[in-house]
N, C-alpha and C positions, 0 to 999 in steps of 0.2 A: 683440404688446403685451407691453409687463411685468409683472411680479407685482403683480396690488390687491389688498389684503385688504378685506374688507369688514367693519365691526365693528358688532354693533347693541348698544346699551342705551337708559337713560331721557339723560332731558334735562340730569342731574346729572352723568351720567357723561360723556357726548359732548358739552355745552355748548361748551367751549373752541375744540373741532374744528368743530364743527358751524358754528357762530356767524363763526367766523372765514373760511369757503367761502361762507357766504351771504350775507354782508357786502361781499368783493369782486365774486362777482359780481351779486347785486341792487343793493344799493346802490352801489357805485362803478361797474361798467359798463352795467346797467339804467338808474341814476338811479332808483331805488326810494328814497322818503323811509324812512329807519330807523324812522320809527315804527312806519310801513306792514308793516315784515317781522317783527317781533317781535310773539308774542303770548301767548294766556293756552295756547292748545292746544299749545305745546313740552312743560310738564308735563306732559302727559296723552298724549302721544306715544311711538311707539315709533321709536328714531331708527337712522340708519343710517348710516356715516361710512366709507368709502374711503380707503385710506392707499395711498402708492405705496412700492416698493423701501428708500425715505430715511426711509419711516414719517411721512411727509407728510399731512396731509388732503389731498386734490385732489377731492372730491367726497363729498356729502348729500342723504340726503331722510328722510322722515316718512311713518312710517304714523297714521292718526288712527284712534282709537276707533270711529268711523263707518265703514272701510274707503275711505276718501280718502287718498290719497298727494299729498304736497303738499312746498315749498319743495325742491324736485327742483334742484342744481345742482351743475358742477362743473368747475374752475376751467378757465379759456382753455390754459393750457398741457398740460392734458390730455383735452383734447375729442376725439373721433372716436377714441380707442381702447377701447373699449368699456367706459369706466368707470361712465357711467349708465347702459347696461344690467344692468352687476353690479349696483348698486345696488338697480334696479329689479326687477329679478327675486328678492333678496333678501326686500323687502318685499314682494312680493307671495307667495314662499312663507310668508314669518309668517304674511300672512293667510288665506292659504288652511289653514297649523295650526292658527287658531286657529279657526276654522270659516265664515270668512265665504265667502259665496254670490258676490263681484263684488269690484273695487275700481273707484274712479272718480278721477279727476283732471281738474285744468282745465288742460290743454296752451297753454304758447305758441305764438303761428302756428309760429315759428322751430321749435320742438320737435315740430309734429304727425306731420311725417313718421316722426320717430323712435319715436314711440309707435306709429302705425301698424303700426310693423317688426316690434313686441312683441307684437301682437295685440290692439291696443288699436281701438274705434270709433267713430267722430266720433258725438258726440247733439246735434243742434240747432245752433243760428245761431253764431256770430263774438258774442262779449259782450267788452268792456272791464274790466280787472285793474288795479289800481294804473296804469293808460295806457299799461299794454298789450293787446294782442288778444289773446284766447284762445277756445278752445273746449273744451266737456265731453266727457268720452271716457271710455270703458268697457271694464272689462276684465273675462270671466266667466271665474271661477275653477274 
């Protein structure tokens, strides 16, 4: 794999990057309605942004004030090199500095397995997401 940096700050600083990896891939290859993907909790988030070699974004996610990780993506051209696990593992050491007990996310089907890898644990049924399937899953810190 190449060199990822992973860079975290608030939503002011990583908006650009951020914004721009979530956009191709929810909205344009999801078909996620843009209204659907923006919301009030960016502000109030601790964000985390994946740059490659070119200083690229190719990958994002969010930690939420609640210890929820969420809007976890990253881009088609660099999937299965381990760019969302840097990420993921990122945000779940902030949480654990900052004292939280768990984090949780809602996994896409497509994503479960890879959460799994992480030490993540399926809770409860298949529920629907903006029209797509997902489930709840947990991670104890």
């Amino acid at each position: 794999m190449s060199t990822v940096r992973v860079v975290l700050g608030d939503w002011s600083s990583l908006q650009k990057d951020a914004q721009a990896v979530r956009y191709q891939v929810f909205v344009v290859e999801q078909n996620i309605p843009a209204e659907l993907e923006w919301d009030v909790m960016d502000a109030q988030c601790l964000h985390a942004v994946a740059y490659n070699e070119q200083q690229q974004a190719i990958g994002t996610g969010r930690l939420l004030p609640d210890g929820h990780i969420g809007r976890m993506a990253v881009l088609a051209s660099a999937r299965n090199l381990g760019v969302g696990a840097e990420i993921l593992r990122e945000l779940m050491s902030q949480a654990r500095r900052r004292g939280d007990a768990e984090v949780r996310l809602n996994a896409q089907h497509t994503a479960e397995r890879f959460y799994l890898r992480e030490g993540f644990v399926r809770e409860g049924d298949s529920f629907e997401e903006a029209g797509i399937q997902h489930v709840a899953m947990k991670h104890t810190l």
